[in-house]
N, C-alpha and C positions, 0 to 999 in steps of 0.2 A: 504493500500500500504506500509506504514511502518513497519506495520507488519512483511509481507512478507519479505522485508529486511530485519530485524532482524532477520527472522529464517530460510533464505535459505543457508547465511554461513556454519550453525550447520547441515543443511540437505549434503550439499555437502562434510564434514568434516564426518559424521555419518561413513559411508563406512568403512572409513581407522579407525576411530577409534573403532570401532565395531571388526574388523578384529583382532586386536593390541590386546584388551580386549580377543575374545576368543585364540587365540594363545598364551598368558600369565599366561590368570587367567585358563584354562581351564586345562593341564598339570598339574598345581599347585594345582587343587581343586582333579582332578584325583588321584594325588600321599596320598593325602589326606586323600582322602576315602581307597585306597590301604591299609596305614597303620595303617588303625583301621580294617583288615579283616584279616583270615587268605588265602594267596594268595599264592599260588605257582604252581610249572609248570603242576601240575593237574588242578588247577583252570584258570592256562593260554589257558590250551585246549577245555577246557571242558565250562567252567565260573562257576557260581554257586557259588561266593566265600560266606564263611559263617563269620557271622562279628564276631569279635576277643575282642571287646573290646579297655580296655587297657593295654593286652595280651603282645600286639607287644613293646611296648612302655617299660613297667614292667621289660621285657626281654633285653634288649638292657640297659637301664639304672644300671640295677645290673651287666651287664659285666665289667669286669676290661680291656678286650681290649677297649673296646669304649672308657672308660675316656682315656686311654694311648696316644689315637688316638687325642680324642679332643684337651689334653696337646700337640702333635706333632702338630698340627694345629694351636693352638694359639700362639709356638714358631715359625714356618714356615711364620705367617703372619708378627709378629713380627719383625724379622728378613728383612724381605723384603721390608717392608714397611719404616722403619729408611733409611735402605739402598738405598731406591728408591728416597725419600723426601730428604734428604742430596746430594746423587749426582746430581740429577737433580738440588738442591738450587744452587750448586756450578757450574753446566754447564749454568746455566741461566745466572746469574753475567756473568760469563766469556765472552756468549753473549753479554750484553750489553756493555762490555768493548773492544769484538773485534773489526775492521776494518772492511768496507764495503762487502769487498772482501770472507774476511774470515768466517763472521759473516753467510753470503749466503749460501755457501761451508759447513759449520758446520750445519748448519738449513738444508740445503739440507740432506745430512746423517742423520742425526738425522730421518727424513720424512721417507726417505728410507729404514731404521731401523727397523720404527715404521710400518710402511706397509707392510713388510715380512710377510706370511704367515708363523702362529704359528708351523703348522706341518713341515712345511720346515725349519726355524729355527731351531727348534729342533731336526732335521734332520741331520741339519750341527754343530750342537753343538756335535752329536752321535760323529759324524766322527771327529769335533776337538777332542775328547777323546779319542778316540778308543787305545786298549794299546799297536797293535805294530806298525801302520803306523799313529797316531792322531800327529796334529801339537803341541800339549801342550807336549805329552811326550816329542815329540824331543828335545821342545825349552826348557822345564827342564830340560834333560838328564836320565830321568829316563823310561827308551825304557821296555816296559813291564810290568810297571805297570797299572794294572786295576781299572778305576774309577766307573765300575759299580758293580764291587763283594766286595766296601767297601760301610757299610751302610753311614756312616760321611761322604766321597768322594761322594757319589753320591745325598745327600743332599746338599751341596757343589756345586758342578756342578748345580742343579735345579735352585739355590738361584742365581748364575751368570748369567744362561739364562732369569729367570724370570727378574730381575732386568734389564738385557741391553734391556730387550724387555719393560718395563715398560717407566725409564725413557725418551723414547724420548718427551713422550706425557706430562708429568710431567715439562718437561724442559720447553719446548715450550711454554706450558698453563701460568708455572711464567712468562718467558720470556715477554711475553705478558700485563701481569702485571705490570713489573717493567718499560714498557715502558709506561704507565698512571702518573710516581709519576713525579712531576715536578722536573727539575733541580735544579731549585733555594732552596729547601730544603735542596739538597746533599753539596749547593755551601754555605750554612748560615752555616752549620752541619762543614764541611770543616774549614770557619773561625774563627767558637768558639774551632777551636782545635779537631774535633772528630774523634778518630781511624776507621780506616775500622769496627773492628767488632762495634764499638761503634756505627756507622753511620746505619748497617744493623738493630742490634738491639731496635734500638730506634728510629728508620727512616722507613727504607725499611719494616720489617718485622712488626709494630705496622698497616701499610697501609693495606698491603698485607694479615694480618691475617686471614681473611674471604677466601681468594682464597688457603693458605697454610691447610685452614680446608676442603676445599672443595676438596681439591684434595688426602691430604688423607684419608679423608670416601670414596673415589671411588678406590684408592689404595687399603686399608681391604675390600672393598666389592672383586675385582677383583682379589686379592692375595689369599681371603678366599675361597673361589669356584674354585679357578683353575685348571682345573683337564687334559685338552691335556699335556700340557708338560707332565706333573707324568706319564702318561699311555705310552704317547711312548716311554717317556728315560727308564723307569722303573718302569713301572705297581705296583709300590708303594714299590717294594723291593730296596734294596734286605733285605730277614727277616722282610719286613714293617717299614721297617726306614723311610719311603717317603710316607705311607700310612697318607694320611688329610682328611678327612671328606666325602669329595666329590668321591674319590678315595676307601673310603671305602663301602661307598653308593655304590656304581657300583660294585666293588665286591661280597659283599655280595649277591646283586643282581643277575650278572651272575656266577659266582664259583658256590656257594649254591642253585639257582634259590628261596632265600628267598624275593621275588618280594615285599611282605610285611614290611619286618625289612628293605631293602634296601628303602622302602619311607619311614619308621621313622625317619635313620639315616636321607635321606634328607629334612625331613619336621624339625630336628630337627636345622640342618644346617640355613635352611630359619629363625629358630623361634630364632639364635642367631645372623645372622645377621639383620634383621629386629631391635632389641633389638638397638643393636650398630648404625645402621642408624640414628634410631631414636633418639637414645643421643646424637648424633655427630648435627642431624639438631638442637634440641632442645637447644646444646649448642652455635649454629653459629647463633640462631636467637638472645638469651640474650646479644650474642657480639655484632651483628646487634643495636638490638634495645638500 
């Protein structure tokens, strides 16, 4: 009879996790196989692909776009990720320091923010841009300029929508944190004389360090694969100024119908984030422990 207790949770649980596993691993093993064959829109119709080796991989590696791509991707996360981490640190304090009222009201937004759908944000980021009727020309004065036929400008624009779409969740999750640290630390810290940054750094931020690691490995995961935004503002132009990993993947994919080199780029993708995960947990557990 104990038995059965014991393993009818894992029976009723199997379903959903079973489901989760092939929907996961199953895409991921697929893209896999893909780019050790040689696979394209003949092999799409027909099937029969014939295996390539390390063909596909060989090929992509000696291009000089790829690495240009990888650098645009590793300054693209770069970038986003300081930016994300830093405002959200400073919307979270601000948080705890507001008023009942307001504290509500700013959390509310924030939620709201956070729950837009990506393609519609993006959507409405088009039209704040746009060069002859967008609310940004107006409110700079600069009526006909276009933010999408400058490569810098429309890297620019990405780096602002990603970021205001990132931080709510960022905020929120410190916020949350900062509401566990007892008063009486801030209040001892206070009468030995410690400055604001003084108090963050050696108070707030030595507590919270686990949760400030935690939320940027899911920041570089999430900034590093992003690929709606790039497609709809700017399917990676213009010239490829916006073209990242994921963005490349997919092109090469459907332009070339290189079905093949489009999973190396992406298995390459997985095999660098993977990398960084694993550094990021290995180094939050040495903190931990």
């Amino acid at each position: 009879m104990g038995r059965r207790r014991t393993v009818w949770p894992y029976l009723l649980i199997a379903p959903t996790v079973g489901g989760a596993l092939f929907l996961l691993l199953y895409p991921l093993l697929k893209a896999a196989v893909i780019s050790f064959q040689h696979f394209r829109m003949g092999e799409l119709i027909r099937g029969g692909a014939a295996f390539a080796g390390l063909e596909n991989y060989r090929e992509l590696l000696t291009g000089e776009e790829f690495w240009t791509v990888v650098l645009r991707t590793f300054v693209w996360t770069a970038i986003n990720v300081v930016l994300i981490v830093g405002l959200s640190t400073g919307v979270a304090l601000m948080l705890e320091r507001l008023g009942r009222r307001m504290r509500v009201a700013l959390m509310s937004a924030l939620a709201l923010a956070w729950a837009m759908p990506i393609i519609a944000t993006t959507t409405v980021f088009q039209w704040l841009f746009q060069s002859e009727l967008g609310v940004v020309n107006w409110l700079l004065g600069i009526q006909g300029f276009s933010w999408f036929a400058n490569g810098t400008a429309t890297f620019g624009v990405l780096v602002v929508l990603v970021v205001w779409q990132s931080v709510p969740f960022a905020a929120l999750t410190l916020y949350a944190g900062l509401t566990t640290i007892p008063g009486e630390l801030y209040e001892s810290a206070r009468i030995d004389g410690g400055t604001a940054v003084q108090i963050f750094t050696r108070v707030t931020f030595p507590i919270l360090r686990p949760l400030f690691a935690l939320i940027t490995t899911l920041e570089i995961i999430w900034v590093f694969k992003c690929f709606p935004q790039i497609w709809v503002l700017s399917q990676g132009g213009p010239d490829g100024a916006t073209t990242t990993l994921p963005v490349y993947a997919f092109k090469v994919a459907r332009v070339l119908h290189r079905y093949d080199m489009g999973s190396a780029v992406a298995m390459v993708t997985v095999l660098i984030l993977a990398v960084a995960l694993v550094s990021n947990l290995r180094r939050m557990r040495r903190e931990g422990a």
